[in-house]
N, CA, C and O of each residue as an XYZ file, in Angstrom:
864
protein
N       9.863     16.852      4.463
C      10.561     15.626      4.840
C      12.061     15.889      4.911
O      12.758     16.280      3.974
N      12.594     15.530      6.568
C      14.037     15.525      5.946
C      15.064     14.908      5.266
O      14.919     13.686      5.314
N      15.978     15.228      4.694
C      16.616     14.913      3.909
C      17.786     13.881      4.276
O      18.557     14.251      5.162
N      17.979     12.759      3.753
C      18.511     11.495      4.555
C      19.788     11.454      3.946
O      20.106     11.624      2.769
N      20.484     11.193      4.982
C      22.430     11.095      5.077
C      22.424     10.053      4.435
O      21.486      9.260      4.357
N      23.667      9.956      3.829
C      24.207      8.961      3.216
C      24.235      7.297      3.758
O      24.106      6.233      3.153
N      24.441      7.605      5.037
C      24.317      6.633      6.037
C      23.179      6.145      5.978
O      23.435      4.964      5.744
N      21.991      6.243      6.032
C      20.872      6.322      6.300
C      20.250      5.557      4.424
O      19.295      4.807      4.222
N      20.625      5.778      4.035
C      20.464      5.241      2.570
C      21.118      4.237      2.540
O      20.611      3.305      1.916
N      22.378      4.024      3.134
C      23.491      2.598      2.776
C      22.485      1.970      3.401
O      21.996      1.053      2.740
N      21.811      2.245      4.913
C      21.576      1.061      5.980
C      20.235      0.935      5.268
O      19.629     -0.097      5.558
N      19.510      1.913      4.227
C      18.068      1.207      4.084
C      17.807      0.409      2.939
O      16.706     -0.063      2.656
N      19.298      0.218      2.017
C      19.803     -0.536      0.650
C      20.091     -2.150      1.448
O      19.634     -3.270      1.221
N      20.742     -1.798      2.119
C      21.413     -3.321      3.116
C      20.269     -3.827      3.833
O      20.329     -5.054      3.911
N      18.903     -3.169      4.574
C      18.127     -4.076      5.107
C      17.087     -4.341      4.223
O      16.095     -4.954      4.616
N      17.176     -4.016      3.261
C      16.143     -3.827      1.894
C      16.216     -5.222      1.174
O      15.279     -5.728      0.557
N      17.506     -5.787      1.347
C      17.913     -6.896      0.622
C      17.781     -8.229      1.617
O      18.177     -9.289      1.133
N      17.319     -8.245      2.808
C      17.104     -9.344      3.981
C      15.829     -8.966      3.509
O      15.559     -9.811      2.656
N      14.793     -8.074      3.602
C      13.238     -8.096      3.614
C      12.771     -8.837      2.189
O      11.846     -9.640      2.065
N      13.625     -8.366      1.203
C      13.076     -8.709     -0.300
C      13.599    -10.456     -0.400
O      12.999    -11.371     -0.965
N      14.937    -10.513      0.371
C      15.085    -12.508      0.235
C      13.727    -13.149      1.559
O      13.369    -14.302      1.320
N      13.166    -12.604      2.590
C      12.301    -13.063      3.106
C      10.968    -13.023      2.276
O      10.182    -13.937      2.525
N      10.571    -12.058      1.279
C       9.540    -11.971      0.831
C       9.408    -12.804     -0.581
O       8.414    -12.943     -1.294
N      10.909    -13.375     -0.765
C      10.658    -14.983     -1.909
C      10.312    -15.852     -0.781
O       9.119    -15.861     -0.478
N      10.702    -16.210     -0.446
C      10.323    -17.512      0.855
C       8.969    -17.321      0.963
O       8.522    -18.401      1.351
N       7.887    -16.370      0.804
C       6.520    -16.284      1.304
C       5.865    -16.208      0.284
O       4.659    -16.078      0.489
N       6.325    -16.249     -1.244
C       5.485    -16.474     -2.550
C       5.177    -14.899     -3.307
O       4.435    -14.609     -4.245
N       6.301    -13.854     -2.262
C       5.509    -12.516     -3.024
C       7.567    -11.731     -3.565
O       8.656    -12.092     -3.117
N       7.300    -10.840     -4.435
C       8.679    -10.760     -5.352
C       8.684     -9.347     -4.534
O       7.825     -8.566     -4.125
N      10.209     -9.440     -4.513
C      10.421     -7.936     -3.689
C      11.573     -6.928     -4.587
O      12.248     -7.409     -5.498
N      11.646     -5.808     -4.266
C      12.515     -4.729     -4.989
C      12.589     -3.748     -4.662
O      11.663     -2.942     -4.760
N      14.371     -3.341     -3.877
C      14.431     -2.210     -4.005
C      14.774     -0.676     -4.651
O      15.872     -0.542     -5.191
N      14.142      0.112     -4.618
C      14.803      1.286     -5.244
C      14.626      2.676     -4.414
O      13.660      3.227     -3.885
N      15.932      2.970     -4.538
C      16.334      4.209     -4.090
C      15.839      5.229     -3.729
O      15.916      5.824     -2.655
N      15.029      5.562     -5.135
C      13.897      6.907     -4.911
C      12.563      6.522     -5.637
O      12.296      5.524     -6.307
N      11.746      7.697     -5.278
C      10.136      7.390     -5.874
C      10.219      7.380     -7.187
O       9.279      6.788     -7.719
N      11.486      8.093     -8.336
C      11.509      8.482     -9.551
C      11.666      7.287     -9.986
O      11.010      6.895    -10.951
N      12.704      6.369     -9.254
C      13.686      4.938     -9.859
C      12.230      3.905     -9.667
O      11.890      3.261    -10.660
N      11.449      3.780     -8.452
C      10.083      3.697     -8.606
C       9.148      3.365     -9.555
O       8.630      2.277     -9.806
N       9.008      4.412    -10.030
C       7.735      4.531    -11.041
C       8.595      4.378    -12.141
O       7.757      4.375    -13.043
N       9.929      4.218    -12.823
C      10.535      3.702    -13.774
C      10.710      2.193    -13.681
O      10.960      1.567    -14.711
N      10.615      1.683    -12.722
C      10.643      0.455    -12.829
C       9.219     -0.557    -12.542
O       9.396     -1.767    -12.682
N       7.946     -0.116    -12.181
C       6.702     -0.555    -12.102
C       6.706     -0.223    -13.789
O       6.767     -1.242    -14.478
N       6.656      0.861    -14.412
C       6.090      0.965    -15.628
C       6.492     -0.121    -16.971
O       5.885     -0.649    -17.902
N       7.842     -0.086    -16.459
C       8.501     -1.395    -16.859
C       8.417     -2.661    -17.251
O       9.154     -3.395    -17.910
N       6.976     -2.837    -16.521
C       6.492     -4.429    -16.300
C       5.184     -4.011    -16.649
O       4.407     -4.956    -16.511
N       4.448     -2.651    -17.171
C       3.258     -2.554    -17.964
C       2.710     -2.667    -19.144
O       3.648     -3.006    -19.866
N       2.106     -2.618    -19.554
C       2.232     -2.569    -21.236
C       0.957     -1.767    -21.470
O       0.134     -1.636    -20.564
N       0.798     -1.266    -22.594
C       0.390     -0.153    -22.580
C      -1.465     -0.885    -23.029
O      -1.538     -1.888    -23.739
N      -2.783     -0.179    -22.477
C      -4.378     -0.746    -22.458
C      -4.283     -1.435    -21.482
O      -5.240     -2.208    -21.511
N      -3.378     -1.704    -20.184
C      -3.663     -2.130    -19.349
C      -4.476     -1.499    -18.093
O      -4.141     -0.462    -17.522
N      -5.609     -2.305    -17.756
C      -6.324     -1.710    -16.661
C      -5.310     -1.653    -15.365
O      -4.454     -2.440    -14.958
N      -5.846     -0.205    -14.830
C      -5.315      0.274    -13.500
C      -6.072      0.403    -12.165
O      -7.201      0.831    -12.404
N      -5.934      0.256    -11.234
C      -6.614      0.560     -9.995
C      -6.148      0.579     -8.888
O      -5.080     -0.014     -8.741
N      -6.670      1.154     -7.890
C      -5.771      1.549     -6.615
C      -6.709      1.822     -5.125
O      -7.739      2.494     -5.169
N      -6.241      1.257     -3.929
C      -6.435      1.899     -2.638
C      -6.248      2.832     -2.644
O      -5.625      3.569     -3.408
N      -7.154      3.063     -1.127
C      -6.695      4.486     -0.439
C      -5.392      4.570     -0.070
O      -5.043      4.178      1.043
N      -4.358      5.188     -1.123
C      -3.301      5.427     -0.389
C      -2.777      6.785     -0.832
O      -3.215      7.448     -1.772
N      -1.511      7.183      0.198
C      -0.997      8.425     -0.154
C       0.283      7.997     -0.452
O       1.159      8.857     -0.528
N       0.563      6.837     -0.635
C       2.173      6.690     -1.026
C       2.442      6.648     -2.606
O       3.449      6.846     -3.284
N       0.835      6.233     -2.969
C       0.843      6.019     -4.389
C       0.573      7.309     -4.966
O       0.761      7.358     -6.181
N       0.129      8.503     -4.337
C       0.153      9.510     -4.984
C       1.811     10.545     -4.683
O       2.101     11.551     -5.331
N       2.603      9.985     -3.642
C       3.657     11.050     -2.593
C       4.451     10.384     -4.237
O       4.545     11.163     -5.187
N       4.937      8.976     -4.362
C       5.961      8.787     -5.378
C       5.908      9.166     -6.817
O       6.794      8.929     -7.638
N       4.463      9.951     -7.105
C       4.614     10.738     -8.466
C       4.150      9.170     -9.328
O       4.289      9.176    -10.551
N       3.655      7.979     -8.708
C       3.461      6.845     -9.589
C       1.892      7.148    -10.264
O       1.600      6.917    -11.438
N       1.079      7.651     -9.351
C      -0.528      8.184     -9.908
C      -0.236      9.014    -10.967
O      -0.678      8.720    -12.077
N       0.578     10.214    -10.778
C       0.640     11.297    -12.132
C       1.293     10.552    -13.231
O       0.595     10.524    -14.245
N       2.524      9.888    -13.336
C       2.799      9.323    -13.761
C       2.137      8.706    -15.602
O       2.313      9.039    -16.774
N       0.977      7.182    -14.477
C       0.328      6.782    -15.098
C      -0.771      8.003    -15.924
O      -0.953      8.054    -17.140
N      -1.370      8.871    -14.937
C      -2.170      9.158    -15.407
C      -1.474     10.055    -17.110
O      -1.746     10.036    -18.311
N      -0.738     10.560    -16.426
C       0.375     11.618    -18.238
C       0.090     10.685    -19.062
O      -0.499     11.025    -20.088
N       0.468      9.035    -18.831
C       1.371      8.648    -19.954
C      -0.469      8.660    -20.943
O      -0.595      9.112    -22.081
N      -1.320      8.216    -20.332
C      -1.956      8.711    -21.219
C      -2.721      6.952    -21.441
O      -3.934      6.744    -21.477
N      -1.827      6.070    -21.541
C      -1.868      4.694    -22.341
C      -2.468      3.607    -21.230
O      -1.990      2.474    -21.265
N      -3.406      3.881    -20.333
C      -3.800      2.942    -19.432
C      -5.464      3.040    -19.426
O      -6.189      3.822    -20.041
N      -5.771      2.065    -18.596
C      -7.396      2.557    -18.245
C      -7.405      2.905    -17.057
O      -7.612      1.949    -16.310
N      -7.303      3.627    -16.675
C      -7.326      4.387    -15.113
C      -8.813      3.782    -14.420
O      -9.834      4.246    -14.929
N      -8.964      2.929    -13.462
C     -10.422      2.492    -13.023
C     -10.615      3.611    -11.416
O     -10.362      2.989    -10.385
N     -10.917      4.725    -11.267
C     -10.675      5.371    -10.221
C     -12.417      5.204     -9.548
O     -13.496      5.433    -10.095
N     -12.149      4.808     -8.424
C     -13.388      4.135     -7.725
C     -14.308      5.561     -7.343
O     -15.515      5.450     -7.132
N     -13.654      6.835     -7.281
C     -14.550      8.010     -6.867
C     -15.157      8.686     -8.137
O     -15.924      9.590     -7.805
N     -15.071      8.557     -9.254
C     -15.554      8.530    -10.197
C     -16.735      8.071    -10.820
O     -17.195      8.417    -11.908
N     -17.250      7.107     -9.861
C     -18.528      6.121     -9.690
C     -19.666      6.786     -8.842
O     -19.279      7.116     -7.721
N     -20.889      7.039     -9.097
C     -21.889      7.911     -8.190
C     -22.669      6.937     -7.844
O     -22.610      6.308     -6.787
N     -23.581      6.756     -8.911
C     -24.720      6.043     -8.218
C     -24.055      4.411     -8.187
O     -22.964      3.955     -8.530
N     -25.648      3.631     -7.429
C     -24.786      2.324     -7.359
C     -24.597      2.081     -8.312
O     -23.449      1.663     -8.469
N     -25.512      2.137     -9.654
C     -25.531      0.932    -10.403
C     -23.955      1.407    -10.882
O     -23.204      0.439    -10.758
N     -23.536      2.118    -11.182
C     -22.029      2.693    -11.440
C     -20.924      2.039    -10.437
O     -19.933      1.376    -10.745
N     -21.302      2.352     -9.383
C     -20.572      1.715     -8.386
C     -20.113      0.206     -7.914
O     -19.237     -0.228     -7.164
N     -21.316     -0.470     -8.866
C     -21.678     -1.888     -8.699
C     -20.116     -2.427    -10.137
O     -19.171     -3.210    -10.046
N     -20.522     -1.659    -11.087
C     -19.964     -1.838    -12.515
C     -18.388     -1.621    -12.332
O     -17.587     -2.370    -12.891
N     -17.904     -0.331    -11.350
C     -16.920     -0.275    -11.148
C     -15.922     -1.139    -10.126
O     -14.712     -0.914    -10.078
N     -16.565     -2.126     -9.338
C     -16.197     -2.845     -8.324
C     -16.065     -3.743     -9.528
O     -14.889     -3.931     -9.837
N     -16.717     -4.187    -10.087
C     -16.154     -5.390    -10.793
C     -15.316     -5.365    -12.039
O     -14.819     -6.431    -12.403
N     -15.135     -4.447    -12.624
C     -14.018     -3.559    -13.562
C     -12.598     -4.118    -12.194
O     -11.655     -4.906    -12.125
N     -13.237     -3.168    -11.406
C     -11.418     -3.338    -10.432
C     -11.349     -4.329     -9.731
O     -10.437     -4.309     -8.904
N     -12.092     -5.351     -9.758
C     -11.522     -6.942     -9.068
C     -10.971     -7.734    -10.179
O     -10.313     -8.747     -9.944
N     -11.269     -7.215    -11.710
C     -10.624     -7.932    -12.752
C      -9.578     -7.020    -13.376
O      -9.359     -7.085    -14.585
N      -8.853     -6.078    -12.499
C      -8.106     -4.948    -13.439
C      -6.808     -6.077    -13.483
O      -6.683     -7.231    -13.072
N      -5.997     -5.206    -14.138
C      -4.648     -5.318    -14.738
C      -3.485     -5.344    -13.900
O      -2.651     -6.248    -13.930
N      -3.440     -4.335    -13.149
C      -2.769     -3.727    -12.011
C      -3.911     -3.207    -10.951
O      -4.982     -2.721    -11.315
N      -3.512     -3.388     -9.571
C      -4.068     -3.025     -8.406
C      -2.762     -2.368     -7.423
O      -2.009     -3.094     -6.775
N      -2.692     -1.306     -7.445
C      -1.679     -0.570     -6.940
C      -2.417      0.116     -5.034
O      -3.495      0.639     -4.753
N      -1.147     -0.259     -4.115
C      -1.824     -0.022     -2.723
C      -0.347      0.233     -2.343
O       0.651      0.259     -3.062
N      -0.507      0.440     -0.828
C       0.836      0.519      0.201
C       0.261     -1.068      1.218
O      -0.500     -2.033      1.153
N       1.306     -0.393      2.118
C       0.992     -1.476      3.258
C       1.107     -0.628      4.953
O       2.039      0.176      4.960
N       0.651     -0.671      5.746
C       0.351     -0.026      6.750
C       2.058     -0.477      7.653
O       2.719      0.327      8.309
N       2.317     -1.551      7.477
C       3.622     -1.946      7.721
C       3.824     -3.217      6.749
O       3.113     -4.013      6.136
N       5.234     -2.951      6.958
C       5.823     -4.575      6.859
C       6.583     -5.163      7.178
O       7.609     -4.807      6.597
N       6.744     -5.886      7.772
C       7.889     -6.876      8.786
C       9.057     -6.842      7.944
O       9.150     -6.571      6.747
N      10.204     -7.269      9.054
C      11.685     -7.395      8.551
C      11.664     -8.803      7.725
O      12.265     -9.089      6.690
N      10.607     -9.740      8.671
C      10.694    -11.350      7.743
C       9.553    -11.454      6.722
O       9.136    -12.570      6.413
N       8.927    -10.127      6.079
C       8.718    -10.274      5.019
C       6.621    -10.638      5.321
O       5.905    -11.463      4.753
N       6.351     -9.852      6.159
C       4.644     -9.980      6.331
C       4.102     -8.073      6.004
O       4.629     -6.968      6.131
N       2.939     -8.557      5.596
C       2.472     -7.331      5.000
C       1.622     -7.108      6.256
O       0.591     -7.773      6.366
N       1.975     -6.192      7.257
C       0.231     -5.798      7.825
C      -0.903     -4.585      7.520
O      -0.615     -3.435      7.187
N      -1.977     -5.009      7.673
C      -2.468     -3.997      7.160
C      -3.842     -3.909      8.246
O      -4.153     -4.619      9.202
N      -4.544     -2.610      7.582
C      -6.000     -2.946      8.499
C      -6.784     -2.236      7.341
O      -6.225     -1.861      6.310
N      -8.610     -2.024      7.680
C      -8.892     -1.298      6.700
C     -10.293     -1.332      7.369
O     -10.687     -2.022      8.309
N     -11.153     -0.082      6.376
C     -12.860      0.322      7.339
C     -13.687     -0.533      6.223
O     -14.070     -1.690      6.399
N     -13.888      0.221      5.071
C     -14.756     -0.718      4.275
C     -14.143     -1.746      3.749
O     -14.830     -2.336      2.915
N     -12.887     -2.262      3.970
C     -11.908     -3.081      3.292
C     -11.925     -3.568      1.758
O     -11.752     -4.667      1.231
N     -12.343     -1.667      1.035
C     -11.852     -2.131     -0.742
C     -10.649     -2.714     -0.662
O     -10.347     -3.800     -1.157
N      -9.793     -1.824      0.110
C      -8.323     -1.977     -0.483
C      -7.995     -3.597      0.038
O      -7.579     -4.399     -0.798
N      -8.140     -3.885      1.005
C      -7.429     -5.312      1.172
C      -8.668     -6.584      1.079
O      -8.521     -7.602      1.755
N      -9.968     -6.393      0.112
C     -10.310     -7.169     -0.635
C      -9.173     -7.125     -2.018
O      -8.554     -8.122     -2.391
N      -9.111     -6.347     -2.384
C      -8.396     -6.333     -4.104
C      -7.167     -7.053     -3.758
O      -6.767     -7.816     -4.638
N      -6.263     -6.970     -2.353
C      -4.983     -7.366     -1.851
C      -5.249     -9.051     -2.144
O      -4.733     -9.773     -2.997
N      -5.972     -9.279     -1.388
C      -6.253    -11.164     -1.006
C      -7.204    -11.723     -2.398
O      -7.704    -12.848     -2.404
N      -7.317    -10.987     -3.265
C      -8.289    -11.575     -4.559
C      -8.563    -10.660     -5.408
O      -9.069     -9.556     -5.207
N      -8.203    -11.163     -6.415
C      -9.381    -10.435     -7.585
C      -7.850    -10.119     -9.024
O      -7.382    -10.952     -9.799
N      -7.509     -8.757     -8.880
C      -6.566     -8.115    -10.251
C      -5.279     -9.147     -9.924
O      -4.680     -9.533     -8.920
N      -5.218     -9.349    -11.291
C      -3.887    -10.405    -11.247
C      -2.336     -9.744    -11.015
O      -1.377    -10.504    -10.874
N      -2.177     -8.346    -10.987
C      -1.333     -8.150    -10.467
C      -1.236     -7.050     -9.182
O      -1.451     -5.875     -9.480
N      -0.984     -7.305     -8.042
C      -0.985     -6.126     -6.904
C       0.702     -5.595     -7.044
O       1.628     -6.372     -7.278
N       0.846     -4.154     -6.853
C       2.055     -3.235     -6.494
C       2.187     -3.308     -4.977
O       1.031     -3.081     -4.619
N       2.689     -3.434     -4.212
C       2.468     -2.720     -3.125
C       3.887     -1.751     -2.673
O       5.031     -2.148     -2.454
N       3.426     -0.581     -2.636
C       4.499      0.552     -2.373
C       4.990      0.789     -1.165
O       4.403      1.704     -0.586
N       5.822      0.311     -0.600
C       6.527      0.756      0.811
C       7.564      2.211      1.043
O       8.177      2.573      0.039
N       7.659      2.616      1.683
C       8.747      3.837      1.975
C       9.135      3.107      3.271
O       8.264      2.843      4.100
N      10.517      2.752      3.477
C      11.433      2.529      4.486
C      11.204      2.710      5.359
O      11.671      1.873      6.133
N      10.240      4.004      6.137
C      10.136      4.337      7.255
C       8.792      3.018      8.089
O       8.609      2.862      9.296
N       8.047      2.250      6.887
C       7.444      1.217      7.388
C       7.553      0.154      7.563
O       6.688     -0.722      7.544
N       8.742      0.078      7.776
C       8.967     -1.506      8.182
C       9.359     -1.345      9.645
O       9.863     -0.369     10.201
N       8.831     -3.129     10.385
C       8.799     -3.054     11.377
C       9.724     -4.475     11.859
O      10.227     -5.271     11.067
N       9.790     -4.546     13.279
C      10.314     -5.842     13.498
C       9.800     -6.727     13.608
O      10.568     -7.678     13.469
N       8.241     -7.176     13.915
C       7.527     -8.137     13.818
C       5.640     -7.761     13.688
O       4.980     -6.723     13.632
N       5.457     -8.602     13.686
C       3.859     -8.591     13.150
C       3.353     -7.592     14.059
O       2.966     -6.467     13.742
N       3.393     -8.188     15.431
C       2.887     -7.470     16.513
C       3.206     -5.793     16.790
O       2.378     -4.992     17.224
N       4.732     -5.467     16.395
C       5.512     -4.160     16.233
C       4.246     -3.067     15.263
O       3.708     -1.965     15.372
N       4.269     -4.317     14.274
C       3.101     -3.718     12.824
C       1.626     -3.062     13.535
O       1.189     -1.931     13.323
N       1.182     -3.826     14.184
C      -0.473     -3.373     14.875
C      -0.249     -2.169     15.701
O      -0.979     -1.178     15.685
N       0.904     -2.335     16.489
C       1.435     -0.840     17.173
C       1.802      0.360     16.429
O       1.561      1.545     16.663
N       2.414     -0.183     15.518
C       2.798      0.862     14.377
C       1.642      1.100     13.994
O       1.554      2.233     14.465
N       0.848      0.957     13.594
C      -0.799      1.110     12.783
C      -1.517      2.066     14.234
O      -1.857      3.243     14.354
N      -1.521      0.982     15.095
C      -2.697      2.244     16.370
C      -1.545      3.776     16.692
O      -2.037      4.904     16.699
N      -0.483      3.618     16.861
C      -0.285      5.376     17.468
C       0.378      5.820     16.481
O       1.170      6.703     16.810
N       0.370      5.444     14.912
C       1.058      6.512     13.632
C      -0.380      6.601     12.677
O      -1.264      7.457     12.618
N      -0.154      5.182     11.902
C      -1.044      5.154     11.125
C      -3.052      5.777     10.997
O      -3.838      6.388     10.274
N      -2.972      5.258     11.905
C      -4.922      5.339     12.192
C      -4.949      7.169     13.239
O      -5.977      7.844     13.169
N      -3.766      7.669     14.059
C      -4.208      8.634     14.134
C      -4.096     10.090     13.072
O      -4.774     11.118     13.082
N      -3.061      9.713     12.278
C      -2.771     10.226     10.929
C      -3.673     10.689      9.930
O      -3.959     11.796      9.473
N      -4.150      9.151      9.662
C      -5.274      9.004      8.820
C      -6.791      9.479      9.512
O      -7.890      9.801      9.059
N      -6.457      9.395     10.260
C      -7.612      9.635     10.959
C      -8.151     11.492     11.075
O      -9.248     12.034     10.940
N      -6.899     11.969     11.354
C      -6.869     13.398     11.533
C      -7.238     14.012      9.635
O      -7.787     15.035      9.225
N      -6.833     13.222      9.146
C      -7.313     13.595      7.294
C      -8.109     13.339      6.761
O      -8.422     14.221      5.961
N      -8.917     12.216      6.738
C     -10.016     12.066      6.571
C     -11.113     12.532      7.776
O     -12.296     12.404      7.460
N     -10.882     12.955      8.856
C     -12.247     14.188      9.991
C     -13.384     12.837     10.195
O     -14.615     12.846     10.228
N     -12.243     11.532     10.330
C     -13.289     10.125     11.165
C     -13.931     10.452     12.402
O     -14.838      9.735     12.826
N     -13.557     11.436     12.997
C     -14.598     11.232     14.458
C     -14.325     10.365     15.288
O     -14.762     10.473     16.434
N     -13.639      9.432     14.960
C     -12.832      8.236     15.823
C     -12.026      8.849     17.226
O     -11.600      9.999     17.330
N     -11.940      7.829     18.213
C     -10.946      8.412     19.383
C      -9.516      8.577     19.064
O      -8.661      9.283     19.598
N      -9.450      7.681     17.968
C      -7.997      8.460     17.589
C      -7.418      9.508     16.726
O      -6.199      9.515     16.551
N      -8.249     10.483     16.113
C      -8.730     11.412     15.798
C      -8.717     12.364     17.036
O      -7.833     13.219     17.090
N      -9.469     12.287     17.847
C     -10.205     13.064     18.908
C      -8.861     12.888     19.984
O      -8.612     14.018     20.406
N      -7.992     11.970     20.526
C      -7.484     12.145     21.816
C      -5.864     11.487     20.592
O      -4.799     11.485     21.210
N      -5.795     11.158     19.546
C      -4.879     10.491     19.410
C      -3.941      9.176     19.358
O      -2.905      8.826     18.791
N      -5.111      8.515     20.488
C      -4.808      7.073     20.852
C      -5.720      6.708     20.280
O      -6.759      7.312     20.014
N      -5.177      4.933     19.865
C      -6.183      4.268     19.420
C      -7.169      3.593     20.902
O      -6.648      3.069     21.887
N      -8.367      3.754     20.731
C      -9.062      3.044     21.801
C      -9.767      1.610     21.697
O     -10.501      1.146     22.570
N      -9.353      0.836     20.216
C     -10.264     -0.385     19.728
C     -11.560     -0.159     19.830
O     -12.267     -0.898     20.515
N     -11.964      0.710     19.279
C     -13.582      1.441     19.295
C     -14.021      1.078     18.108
O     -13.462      1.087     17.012
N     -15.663      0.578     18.614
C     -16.389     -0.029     17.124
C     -17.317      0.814     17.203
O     -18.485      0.677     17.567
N     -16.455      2.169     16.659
C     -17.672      3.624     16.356
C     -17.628      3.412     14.908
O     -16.752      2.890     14.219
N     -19.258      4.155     14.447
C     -19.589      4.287     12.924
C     -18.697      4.239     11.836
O     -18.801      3.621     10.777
N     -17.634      5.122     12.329
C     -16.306      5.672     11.236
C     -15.397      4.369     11.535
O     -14.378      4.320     10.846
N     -15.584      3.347     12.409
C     -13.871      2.555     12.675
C     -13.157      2.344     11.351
O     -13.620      1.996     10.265
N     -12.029      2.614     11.678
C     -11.198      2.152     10.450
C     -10.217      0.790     10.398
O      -9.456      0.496      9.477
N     -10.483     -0.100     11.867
C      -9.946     -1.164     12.032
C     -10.764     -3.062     12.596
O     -10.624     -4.046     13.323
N     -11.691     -2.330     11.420
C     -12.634     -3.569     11.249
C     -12.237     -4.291     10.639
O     -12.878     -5.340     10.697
N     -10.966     -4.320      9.643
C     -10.680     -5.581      9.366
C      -9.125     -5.750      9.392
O      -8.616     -5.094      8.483
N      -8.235     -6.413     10.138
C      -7.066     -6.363     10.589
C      -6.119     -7.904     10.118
O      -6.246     -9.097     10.395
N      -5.431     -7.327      9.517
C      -5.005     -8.462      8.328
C      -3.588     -8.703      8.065
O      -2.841     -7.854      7.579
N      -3.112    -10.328      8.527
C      -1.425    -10.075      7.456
C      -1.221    -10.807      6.941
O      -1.337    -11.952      7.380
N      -0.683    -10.451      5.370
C      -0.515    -11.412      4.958
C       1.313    -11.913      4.640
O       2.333    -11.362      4.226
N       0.952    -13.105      5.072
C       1.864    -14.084      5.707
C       2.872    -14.732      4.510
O       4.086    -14.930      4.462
N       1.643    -14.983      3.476
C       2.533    -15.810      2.251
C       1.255    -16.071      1.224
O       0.250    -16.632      1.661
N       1.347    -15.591     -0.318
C       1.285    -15.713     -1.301
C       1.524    -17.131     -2.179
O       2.622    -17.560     -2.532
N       0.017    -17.838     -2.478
C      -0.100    -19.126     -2.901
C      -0.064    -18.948     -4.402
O       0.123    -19.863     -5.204
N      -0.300    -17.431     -4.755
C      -0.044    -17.095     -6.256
C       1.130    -16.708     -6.459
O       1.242    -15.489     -6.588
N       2.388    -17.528     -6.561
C       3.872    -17.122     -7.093
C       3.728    -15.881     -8.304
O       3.046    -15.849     -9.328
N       4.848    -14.714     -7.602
C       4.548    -13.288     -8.393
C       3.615    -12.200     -8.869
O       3.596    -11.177     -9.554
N       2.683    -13.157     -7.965
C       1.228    -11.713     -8.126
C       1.456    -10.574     -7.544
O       1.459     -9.511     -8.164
N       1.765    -10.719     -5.747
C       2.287     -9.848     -5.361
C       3.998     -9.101     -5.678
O       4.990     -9.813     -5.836
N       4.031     -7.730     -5.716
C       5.471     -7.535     -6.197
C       5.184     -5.954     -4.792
O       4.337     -5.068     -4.679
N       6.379     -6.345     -4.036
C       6.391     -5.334     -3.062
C       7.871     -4.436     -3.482
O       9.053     -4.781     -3.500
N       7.235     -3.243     -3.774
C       8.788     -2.174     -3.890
C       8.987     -1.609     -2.896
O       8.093     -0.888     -2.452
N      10.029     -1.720     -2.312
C      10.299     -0.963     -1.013
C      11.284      0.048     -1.587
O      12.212     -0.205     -2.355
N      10.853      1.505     -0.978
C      11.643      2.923     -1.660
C      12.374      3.426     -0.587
O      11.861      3.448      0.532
N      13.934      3.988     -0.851
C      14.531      4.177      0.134
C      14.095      5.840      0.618
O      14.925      6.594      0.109
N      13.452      6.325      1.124
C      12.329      7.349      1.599
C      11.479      7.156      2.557
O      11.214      6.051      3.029
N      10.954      8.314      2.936
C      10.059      7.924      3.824
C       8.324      8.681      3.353
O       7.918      9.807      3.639
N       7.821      7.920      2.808
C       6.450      7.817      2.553
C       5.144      7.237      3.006
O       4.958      6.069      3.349
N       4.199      8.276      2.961
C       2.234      7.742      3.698
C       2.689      7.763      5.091
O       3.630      8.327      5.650
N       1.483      6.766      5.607
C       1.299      7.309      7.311
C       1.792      5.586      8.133
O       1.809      5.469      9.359
């Protein structure tokens, strides 16, 4: 990743502070910090220690050192969904992580006025988003914010989904040619396409936006 000018940090501190006053207006708490380190010092902050943990598929939550993190300190219940084999395990662990403590995710984008978009294939991650653990993280890196909702779905078909797509070996056309084609093949990963707009639970959601550029 390259390494960002000074410039480039002032301007992502200054638009950091319009996204986080749009994201009180919509019922969800916003915050920025600088780096992934200032990050995970300030989520831990607001933990206390036997609190259940859980998390989406994401790579932002592992790029900011917040997964190792938790996992060192030693003092959490880590609920990690691949850890689960058979159903009846699988059944036990879905409902462990719709009642966890923390539910830690990214967001595929997020608007300048403060909307989360997202999409998802089996949609764990943005069931846990819209219900269930009383508190969601959601981790942004600067490079995902967009100018409007619609900007967000574009941003998602030619970064996000061919990205992800190329890492997880989906078989999808955007995988295969790069473009998204709105294809409802076996693997789709945009069966469920989602934004959320505004938060009826004041402070559940807490969005950190990191001045970096992190995930897909």
């Amino acid at each position: 990743m390259a390494q960002l000018t000074d410039t480039v940090r002032a301007a992502y501190a200054t638009t950091a502070q319009t996204v986080i006053k749009n994201l009180g207006h919509h019922g969800m708490e916003g915050y920025f910090c600088p780096s992934s380190a200032e990050a995970v010092e300030l989520v831990r902050s607001w933990m206390s220690e036997g609190d259940s943990v859980t998390w989406g598929g994401t790579e932002t939550f592992k790029e900011t050192g917040m997964k190792a993190a938790l996992d060192e300190a030693g003092i959490y219940r880590m609920l990690d969904r691949t850890t689960a084999t058979t159903p009846e395990e699988k059944r036990a662990m879905w409902r462990d992580r719709v009642c966890a403590d923390w539910f830690f995710m990214s967001a595929n984008a997020l608007t300048v006025n403060g909307e989360l978009v997202n999409i998802d294939g089996n949609s764990d991650r943005l069931s846990l988003l819209l219900h269930g653990p009383e508190h969601v993280v959601v981790l942004v890196g600067m490079n995902k914010l967009v100018a409007d909702v619609e900007a967000g779905f574009k941003r998602i078909r030619t970064i996000t989904c061919p990205l992800n797509a190329a890492r997880l070996h989906t078989g999808t056309p955007c995988e295969l040619t790069g473009t998204c084609a709105e294809c409802h093949s076996k693997s789709c990963m945009c069966c469920q396409m989602v934004v959320t707009r505004h938060s009826r639970h004041e402070g559940r959601i807490r969005v950190v936006l990191i001045g970096e550029e992190l995930g897909y």
